[in-house]
N, C-alpha and C positions, 0 to 999 in steps of 0.2 A: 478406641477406634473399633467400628463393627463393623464388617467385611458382609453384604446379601449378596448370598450369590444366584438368588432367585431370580432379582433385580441388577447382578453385578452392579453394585452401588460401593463405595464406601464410604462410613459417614464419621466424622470427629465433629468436635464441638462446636467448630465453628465452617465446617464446609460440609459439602456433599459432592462426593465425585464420583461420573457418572461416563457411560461410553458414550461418544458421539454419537449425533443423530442427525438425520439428513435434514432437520429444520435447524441445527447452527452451523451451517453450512453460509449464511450471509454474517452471523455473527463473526464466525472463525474470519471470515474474506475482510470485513472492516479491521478487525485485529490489526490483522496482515497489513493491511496500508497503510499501518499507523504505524512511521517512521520511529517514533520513541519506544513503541512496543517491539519492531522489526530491530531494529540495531542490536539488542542485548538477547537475540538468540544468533546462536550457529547457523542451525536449517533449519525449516520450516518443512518437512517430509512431507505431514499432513494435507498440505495444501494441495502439492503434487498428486494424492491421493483423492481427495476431493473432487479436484477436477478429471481427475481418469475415468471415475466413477458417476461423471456426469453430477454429480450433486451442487455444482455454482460453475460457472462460463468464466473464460478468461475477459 
C-alpha cells in the first residue's frame, strides 16, 4: 500500500482510493438509489453532505 499525500490518493494492487470530487457527485446519487447497494449500509452521511454543499439536488 503507498499513501500520496501530494495527491492524498492511496493506491494497492488492485484499487486506487481517492477523496471525493464534485464530478462523482451524480455517480455517488445513482449508488444511493440502488436499493441492493442502499440496504447493506447503516447511513449514507455523505449524501447529506453532497447536497448541503449544493454538489447534486434532491
Amino acid at each position: 500500500m503507498i499513501y500520496d499525500d501530494k495527491n492524498k490518493t492511496i493506491t494497492t494492487n488492485r484499487l486506487i482510493l481517492r477523496l471525493f470530487q464534485k464530478t462523482d457527485a451524480p455517480a455517488v446519487a445513482k449508488l444511493c438509489n440502488n436499493y441492493n447497494i442502499y440496504k447493506n449500509t447503516l447511513y449514507l452521511p455523505f449524501i447529506q453532505i453532497l447536497l448541503r454543499k449544493g454538489f447534486c439536488k434532491k
